[in-house]
C-alpha positions in Angstrom: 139.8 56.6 165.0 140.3 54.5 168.0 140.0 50.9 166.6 140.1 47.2 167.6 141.0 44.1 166.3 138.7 40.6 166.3 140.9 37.2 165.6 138.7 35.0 163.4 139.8 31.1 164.3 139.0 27.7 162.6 135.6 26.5 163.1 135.0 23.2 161.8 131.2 21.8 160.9 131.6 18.6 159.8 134.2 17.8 157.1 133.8 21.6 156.2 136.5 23.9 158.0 136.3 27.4 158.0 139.6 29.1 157.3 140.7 31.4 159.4 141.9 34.6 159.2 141.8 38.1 161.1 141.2 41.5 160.8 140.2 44.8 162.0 136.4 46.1 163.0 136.1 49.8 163.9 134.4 49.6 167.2 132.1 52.6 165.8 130.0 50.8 163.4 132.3 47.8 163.3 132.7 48.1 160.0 136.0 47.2 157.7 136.9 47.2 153.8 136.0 43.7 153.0 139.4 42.5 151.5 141.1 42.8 154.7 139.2 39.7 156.3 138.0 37.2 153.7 139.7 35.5 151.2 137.6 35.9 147.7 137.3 31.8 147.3 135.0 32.0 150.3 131.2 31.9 150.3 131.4 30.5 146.9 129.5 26.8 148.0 126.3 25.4 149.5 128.7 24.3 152.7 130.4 27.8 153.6 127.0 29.0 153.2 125.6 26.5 155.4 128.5 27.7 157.8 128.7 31.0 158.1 124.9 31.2 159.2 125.0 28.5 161.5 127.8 29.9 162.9 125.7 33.1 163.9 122.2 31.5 165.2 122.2 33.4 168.6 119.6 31.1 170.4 120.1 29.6 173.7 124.0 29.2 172.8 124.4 27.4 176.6 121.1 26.9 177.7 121.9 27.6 181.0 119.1 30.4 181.3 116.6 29.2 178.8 113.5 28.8 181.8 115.0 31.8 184.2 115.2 34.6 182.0 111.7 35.7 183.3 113.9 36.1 186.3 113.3 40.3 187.6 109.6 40.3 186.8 105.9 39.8 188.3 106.6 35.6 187.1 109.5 34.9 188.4 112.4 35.8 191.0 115.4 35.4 192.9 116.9 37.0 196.3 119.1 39.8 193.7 117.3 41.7 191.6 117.2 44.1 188.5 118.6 47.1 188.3 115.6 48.3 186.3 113.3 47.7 189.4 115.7 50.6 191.6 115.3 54.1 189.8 118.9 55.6 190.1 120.3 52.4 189.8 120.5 52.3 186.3 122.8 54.4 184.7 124.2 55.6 181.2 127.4 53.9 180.6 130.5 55.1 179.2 130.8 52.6 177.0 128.9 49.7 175.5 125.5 49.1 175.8 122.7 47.8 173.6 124.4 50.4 171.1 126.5 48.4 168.6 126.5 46.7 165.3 128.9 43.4 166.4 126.3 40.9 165.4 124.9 42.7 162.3 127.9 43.2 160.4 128.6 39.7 159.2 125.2 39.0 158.1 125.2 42.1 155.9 128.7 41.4 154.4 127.2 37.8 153.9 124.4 39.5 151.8 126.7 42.1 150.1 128.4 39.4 148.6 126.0 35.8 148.5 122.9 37.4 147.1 125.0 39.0 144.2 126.8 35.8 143.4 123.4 34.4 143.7 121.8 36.2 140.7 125.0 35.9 138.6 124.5 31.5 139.2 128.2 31.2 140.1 127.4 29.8 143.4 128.0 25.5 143.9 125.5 23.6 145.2 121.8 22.6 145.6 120.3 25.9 144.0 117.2 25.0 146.8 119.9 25.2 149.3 121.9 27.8 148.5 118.4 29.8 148.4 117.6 28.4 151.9 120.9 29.7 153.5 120.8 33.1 152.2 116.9 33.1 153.6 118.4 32.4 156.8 120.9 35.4 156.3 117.9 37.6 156.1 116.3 36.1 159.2 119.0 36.6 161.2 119.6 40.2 160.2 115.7 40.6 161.3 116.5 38.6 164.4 119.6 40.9 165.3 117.2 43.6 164.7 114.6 42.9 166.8 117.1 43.3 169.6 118.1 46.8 168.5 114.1 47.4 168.3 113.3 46.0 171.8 116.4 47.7 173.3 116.6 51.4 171.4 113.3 51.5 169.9 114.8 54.4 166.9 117.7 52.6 165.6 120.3 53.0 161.8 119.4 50.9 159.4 122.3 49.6 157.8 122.2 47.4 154.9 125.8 47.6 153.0 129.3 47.1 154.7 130.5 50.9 154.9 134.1 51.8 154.3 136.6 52.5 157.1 135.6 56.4 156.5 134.4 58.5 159.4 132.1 60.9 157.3 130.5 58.1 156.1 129.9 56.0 159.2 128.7 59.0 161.1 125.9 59.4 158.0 125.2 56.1 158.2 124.5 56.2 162.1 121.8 58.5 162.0 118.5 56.9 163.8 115.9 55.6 162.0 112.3 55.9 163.7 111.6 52.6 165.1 108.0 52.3 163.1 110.5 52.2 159.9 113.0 49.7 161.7 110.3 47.1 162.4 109.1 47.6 158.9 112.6 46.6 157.6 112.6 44.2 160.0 109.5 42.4 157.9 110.8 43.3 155.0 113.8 40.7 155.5 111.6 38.1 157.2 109.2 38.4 153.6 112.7 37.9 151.9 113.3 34.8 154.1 109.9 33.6 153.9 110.3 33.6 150.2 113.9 31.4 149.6 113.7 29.2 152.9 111.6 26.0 152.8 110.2 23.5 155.9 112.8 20.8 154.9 116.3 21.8 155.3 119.4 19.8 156.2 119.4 19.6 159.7 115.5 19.2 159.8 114.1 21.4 162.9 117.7 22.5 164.0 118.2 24.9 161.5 115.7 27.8 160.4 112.5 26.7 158.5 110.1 29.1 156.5 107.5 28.6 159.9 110.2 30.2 162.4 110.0 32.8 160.0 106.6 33.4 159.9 106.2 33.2 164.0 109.1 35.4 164.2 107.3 37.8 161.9 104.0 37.9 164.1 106.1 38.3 167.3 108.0 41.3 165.6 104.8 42.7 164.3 102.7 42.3 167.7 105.4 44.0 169.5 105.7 47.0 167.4 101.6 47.6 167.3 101.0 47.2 171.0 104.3 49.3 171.7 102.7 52.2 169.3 99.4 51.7 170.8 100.0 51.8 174.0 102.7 54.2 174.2 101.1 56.8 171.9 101.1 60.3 173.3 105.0 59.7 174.8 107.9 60.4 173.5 108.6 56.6 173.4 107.1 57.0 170.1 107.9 58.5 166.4 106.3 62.3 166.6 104.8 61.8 170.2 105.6 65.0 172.1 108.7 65.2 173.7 109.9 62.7 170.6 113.9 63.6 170.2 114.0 62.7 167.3 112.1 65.7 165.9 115.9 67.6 167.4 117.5 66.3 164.8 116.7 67.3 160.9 117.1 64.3 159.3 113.8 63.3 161.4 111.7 66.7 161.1 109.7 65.4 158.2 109.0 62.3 159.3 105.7 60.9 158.7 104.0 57.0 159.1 104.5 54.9 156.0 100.9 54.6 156.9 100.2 58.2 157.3 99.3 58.4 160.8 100.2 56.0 163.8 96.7 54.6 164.3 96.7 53.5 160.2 100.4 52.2 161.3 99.0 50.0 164.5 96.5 48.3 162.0 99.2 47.6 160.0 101.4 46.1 162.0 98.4 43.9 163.6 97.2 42.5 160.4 100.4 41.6 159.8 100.6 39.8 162.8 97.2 37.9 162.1 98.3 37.0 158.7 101.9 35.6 159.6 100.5 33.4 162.9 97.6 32.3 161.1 99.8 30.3 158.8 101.5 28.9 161.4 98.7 27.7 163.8 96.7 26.8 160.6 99.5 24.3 160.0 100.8 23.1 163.2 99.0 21.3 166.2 99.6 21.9 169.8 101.1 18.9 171.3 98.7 17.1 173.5 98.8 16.7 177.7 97.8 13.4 179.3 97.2 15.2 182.3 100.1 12.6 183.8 103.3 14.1 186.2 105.4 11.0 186.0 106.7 9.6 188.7 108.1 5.8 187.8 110.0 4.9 184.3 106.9 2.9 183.8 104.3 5.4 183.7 102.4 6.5 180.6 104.1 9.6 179.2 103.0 12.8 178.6 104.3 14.6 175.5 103.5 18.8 176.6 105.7 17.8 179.6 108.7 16.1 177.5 108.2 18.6 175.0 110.8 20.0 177.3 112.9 17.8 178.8 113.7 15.3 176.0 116.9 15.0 174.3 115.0 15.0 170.8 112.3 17.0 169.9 112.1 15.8 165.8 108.8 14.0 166.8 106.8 17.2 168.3 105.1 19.2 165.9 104.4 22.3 167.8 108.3 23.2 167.6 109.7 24.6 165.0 112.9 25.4 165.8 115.3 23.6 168.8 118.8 23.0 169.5 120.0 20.0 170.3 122.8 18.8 172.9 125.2 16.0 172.5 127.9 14.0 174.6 129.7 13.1 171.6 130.3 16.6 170.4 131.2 17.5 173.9 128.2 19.8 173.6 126.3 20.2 177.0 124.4 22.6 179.5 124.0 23.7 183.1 119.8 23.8 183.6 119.4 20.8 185.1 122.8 21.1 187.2 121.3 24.1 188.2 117.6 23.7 188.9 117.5 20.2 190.3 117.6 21.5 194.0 116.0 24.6 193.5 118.9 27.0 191.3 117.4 29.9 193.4 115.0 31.2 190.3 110.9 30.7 191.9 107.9 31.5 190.8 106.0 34.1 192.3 103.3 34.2 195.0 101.7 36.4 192.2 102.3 34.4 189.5 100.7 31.3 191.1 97.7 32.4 192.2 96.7 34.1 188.5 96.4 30.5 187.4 93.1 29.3 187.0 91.2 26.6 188.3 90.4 23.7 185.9 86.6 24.6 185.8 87.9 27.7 184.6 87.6 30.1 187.5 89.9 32.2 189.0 90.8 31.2 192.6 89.2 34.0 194.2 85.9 33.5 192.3 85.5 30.1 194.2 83.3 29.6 197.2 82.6 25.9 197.4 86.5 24.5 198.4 87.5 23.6 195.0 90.7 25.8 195.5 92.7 24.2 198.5 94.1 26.8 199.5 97.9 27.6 200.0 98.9 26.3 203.1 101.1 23.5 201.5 102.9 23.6 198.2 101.0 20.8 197.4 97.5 22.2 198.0 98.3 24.7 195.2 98.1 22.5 192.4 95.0 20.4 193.4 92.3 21.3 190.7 94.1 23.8 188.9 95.2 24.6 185.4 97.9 21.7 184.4 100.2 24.1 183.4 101.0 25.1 186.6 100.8 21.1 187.9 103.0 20.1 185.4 105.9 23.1 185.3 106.0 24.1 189.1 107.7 21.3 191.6 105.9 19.9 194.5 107.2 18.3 198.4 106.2 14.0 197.4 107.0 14.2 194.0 109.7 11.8 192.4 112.2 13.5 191.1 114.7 12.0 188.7 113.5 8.3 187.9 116.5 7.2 185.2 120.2 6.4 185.8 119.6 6.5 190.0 120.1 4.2 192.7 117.5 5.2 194.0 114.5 7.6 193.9 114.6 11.0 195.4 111.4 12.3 195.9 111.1 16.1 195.7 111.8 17.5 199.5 110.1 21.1 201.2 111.9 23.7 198.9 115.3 24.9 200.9 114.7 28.8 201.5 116.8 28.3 205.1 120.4 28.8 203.3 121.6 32.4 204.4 120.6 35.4 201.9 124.0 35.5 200.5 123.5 31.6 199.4 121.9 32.0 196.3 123.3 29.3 194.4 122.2 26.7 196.7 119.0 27.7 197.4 115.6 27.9 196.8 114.2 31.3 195.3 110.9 31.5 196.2 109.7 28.3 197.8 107.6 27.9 193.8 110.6 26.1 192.5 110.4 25.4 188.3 109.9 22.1 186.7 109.7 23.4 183.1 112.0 21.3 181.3 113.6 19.2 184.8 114.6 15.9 183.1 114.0 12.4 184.3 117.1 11.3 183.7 119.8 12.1 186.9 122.5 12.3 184.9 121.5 15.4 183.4 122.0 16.9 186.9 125.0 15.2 188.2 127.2 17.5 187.6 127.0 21.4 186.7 127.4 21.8 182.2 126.7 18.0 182.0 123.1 18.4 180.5 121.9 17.3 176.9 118.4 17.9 177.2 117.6 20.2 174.0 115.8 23.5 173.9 112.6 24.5 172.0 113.7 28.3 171.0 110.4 28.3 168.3 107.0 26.9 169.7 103.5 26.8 167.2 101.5 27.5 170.8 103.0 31.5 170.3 101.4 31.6 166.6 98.0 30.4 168.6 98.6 34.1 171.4 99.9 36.1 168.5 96.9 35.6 166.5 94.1 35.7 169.7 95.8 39.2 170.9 96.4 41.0 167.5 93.1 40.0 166.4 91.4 41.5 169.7 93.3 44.6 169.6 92.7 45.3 165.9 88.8 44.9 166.0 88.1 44.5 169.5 86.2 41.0 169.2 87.7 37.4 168.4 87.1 35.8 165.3 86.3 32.4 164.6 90.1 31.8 164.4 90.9 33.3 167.8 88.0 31.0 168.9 89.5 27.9 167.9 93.1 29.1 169.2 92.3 29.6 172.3 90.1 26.6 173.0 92.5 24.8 171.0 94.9 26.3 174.7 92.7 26.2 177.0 91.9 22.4 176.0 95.9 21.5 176.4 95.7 23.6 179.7 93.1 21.0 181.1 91.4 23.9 181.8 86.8 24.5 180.8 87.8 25.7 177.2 84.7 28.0 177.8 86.4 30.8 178.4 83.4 33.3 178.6 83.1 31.5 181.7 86.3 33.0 182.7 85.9 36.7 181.8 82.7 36.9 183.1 84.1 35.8 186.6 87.0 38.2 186.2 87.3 40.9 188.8 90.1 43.3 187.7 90.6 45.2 190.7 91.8 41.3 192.6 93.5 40.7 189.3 95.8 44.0 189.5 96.8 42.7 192.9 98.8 39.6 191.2 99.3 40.6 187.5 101.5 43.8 186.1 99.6 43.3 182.8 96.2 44.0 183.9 97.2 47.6 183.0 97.8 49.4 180.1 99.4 53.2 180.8 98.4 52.9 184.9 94.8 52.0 184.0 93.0 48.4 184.2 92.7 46.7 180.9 88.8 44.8 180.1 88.8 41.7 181.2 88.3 40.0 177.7 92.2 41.4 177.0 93.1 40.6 180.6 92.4 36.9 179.8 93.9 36.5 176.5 97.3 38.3 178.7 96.5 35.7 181.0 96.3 33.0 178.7 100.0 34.4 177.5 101.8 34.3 180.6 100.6 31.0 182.0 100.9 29.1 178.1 104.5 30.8 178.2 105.9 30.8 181.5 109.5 30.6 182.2 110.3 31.3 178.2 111.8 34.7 178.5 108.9 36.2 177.0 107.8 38.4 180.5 109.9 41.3 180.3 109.2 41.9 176.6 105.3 41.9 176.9 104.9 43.9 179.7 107.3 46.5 177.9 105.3 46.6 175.0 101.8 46.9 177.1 103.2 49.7 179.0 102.5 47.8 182.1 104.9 49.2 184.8 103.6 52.6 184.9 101.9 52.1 188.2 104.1 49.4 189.7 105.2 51.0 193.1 106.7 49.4 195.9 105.4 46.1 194.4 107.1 42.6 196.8 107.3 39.7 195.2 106.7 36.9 197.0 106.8 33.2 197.6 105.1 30.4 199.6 103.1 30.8 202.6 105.9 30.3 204.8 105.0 31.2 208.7 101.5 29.5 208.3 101.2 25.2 209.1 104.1 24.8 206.7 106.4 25.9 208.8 105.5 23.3 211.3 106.3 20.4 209.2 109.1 17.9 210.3 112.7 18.5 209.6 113.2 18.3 205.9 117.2 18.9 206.1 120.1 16.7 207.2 120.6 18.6 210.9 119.5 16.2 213.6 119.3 19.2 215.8 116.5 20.1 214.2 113.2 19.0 214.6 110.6 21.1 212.4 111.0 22.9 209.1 110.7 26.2 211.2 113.9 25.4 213.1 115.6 26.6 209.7 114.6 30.1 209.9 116.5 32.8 210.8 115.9 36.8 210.5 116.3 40.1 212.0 120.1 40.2 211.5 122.0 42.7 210.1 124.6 40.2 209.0 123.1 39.0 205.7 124.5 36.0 206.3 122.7 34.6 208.9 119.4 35.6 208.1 117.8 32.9 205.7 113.8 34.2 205.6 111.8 37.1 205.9 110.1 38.1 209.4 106.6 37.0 209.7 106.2 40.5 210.9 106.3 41.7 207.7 104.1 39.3 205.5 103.1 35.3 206.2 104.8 34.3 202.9 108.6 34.5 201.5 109.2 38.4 201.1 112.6 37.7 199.0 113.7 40.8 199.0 113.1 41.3 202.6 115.3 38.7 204.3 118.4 41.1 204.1 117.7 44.3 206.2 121.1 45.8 205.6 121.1 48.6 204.1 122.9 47.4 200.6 119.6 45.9 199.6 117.9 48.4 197.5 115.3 46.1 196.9 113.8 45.7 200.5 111.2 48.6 199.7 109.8 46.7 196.6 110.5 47.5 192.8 109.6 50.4 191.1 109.6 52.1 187.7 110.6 54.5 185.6 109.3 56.1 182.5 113.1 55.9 181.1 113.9 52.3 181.9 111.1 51.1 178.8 114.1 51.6 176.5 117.8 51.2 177.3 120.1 54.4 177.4 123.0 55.0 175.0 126.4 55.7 176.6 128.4 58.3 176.1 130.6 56.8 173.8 129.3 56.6 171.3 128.2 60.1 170.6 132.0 60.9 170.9 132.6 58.4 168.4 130.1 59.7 165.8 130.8 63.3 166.4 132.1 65.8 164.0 135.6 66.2 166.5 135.1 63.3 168.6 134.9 65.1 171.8 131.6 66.9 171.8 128.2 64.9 172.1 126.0 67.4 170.1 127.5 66.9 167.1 126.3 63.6 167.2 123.5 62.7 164.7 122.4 60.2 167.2 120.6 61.5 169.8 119.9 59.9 173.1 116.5 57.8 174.4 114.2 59.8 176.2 114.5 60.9 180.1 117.9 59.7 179.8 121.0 62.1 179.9 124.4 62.0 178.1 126.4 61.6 180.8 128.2 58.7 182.0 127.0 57.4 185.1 123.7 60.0 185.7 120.5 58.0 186.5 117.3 59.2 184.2 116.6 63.1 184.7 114.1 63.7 187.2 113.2 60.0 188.4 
């Protein structure tokens, strides 16, 4: 069995080092006999505990990403794009792949040999501790999970470490359907919820019993909409055209609820009950309704939420990761966004934000919305969350540690298509978590500014949406939630106001998630999706939702786009350092072939920023729009690993794992028949 080896090196946490030592992982289920990589007078005390999990939280590890992951979708943007959006482009690998067991091995040898020593007492230390740590074992097993889940849907669950034993490790890698995966998943966050606590050492750095609790309402939510909405598929345990029914182990398999609409409720009240006891305990932080623009301004906490170096004073997160000069322990975002880092918002994205009186844009007739003529104009009277998080031409920039003031400049789209790490992405450019100090930017990898990974405001949208798709009304829970939201927003917390003014059909011109399987949601659901996107924009959270709300069915030839760029903006004075040029205009460039000289779309084909129509070469597979596949929902499996699990190795039916629908087993084919 073809195998590979992993070098384990010193790690030091404090005054505690972990030894090193290295051995050998089978790159099939990466599994190996224990006694070849750990000496047996390890995992014995509070600190190795403490350790070894720390050592394996997987959350915003550089930072560097943390407000662009939404990059690829309806949100947000840049001139690449996704795979996903090009059907054909995608393809099943040979190797690799969502497929593999790397980051779930250690946690279950951690558990194979903590929790036992845990019930015989011979472990040293605080027993509320010790208890804590292997809490946070279980989370991260569920954690690692939930990727598997997103990525696979049907996955193995694996609890033990197997032997180095071929028979055994192709048992063990038979599929489990994904309704029993994301019931496992719970099952570990219940064992974590029960032996973490909400004061560990390390205080909001490390896992707390909340986390837990949020995590297990985003796990559950995820699992009832994806069943709901993708019932009737085969993206779905006994939906027709299911492969798992192909193989036997799978033939009998019914619901642990008995049928898939029992098994929907489920998974929503256990949604409602794990965010509920989060938002019952934890306040949203509150908005001054200030953008800062001098040191000696008033503050406003929902904006620093993001951008400070220490988040121990804000309730609302439970979980963030902190950044530190001394431990030579930094990130890129601020390098990378100060002048733009080529990530936008969308020209859809923008306009689904409300007005402050609680309108949508299109529902005013009186002038309240200004229009979109200048960046500017965009936030006047709107919801604060797009005031706050979205730059603006006239705003200061950094105010600390400068000579002087920059104030924020027209967004530079004009640097040639191929230019994307110095440009602009959609004209929209992202504030969310910008620092005020300059020297968080002065340099690419030189930012401390920490991360919120867990935020209280996701308990408030777990609880609204499960508890409107399990009796299709709001409580008085949901009620408060969402006022509670809609307060911080600065937007009319009346938001009957808003769904009575909501017209779908204008809405499904701006918003994947108005739909549900290719047909328009009602607008009380539309709003609480609303509400979701605009509370968490630029969190990474995008892709996921519209995923589970089956939400890309009908997206065909969809542009993104940016700011109204060939209407008066474009007439505004020279914003660069050329003295040749006079007016913002005298930038633009288009119609070439050479990619490199063109640095905007024509005006021929739209009056705002088509991003992925200012290369006209015919390497741009995006310049007809995105579009989707039935496939792409879940990730294919490559080719390797059916060779690895198979009977002789070289034949990929006698595999037990069998391969996501509409995709073939065959490295390098796109989906059959998309």
């Amino acid at each position: 069995m073809k195998r590979i080896c992993y070098n384990f090196v010193s790690l030091c946490f404090g005054t505690f080092l972990l030894c090193g030592f290295t051995g050998c992982m089978d790159d099939f289920l990466d599994q190996t006999p224990v006694s070849d990589i750990t000496p047996e007078n390890y995992l014995l005390t509070e600190n190795h505990l403490s350790a070894y999990t720390i050592a394996r939280y997987p959350f915003a590890s550089d930072g560097s990403d943390i407000y662009l992951a939404d990059w690829g979708t309806d949100n947000q943007t840049k001139r690449s794009y996704r795979n996903y959006w090009i059907p054909g482009e995608w393809k099943v690998g040979q190797t690799g792949g969502s497929w593999g067991f790397n980051s779930i091995y250690p946690l279950n040898y951690f558990l194979n040999v903590v929790v036992p020593r845990y019930e015989q007492g011979v472990l040293i230390g605080d027993e509320t501790n010790i208890k804590h740590y292997i809490g946070e074992a279980y989370f991260l097993r569920a954690y690692e999970y939930f990727q598997k889940l997103k990525a696979l849907g049907d996955f193995p669950i694996i609890k033990e470490v197997l032997p180095d034993n071929k028979d055994i490790l192709s048992e063990a890698s038979k599929r489990s359907p994904r309704s029993q995966v994301a019931r496992f998943i719970l099952e570990d966050l219940d064992r974590a919820i029960d032996l973490m606590n909400n004061s560990p050492i390390g205080g909001r750095n490390r896992l707390t019993q909340d986390v837990a609790y949020l995590f297990k309402s985003r796990v559950a939510l995820f699992e009832a909409t994806w069943l709901k909405y993708h019932k009737g598929t085969a993206l779905v345990p006994n939906g027709p055209g299911w492969p798992g029914k192909e193989k036997d182990y799978n033939t009998n398999f019914e619901y642990s609820s008995g049928n898939i609409d029992a098994e929907i409720d489920f998974f929503l009240e256990q949604a409602m009950e794990s965010s509920k006891v989060v938002a019952e305990k934890h306040k949203l932080v509150q908005n001054s309704k200030i953008i800062r623009q001098l040191e000696s301004d008033p503050s406003n906490p929902y904006f620093e939420m993001f951008n400070s170096v220490n988040l121990d004073g804000y309730d609302e997160v439970l979980l963030w990761r902190e950044f530190s000069n001394s431990l030579a322990l930094r990130h890129a975002y601020n390098g990378a966004v100060y002048s733009g880092g080529s990530n936008g918002y969308t020209r859809q994205f923008v306009d689904n934000f409300l007005l402050d009186n609680g309108l949508p844009i299109y529902a005013d007739n009186t002038g309240y919305y200004k229009g979109d003529d200048y960046i500017e104009n965009v936030k006047v009277n709107r919801d604060w969350r797009l005031r706050l998080f979205m730059k603006a031409p006239g705003e200061n920039k950094a105010f600390l540690n400068v000579q002087k003031i920059e104030v924020e400049p027209l967004p530079r789209i004009y640097t040639a298509s191929n230019d994307e790490g110095n440009n602009s992405g959609t004209g929209y450019d992202i504030k969310k978590g910008l620092s005020y100090d300059k020297a968080m930017s002065t340099g690419y990898g030189m930012d401390i500014t920490a991360l919120p990974i867990f935020r209280a405001a996701e308990a408030y949208l777990n609880y609204m949406e499960a508890c409107y798709e399990k009796n299709g009304k709001l409580d008085d829970f949901a009620d408060k939630y969402w006022t509670a939201i809609r307060i911080r927003a600065g937007v009319d917390p009346d938001y009957h106001k808003t769904i009575a003014a909501t017209d779908m059909q204008k809405e499904a011109m701006n918003d994947f998630g108005a739909y549900s399987h290719n047909e328009l949601i009602d607008p009380t659901l539309y709003n609480i999706r609303r509400e979701r996107r605009c509370e968490l924009m630029a969190e990474g959270f995008r892709y996921d939702d519209l995923r589970r709300w089956r939400a890309l069915d009908q997206v065909k030839d969809f542009q993104p786009e940016g700011i109204k760029l060939w209407g008066p903006m474009k007439d505004l004075p020279n914003p660069g350092t050329d003295p040749s040029k006079s007016l913002y205009k005298d930038y633009f460039s288009y119609g070439f072939e050479d990619e490199t000289k063109n640095s905007v779309s024509s005006p021929d084909l739209s009056e705002y920023l088509r991003v992925h129509q200012i290369n006209i070469n015919k390497t741009n597979l995006a310049y007809n729009g995105y579009n989707w596949c039935e496939a792409h929902y879940l990730d294919p499996i490559a080719v390797g690993h059916f060779l690895d699990s198979a009977e002789d190795s070289k034949t990929v039916e006698k595999s037990p794992i069998y391969q996501n629908p509409g995709w073939p087993i065959e490295a390098g084919a796109a989906p059959i028949g998309y």
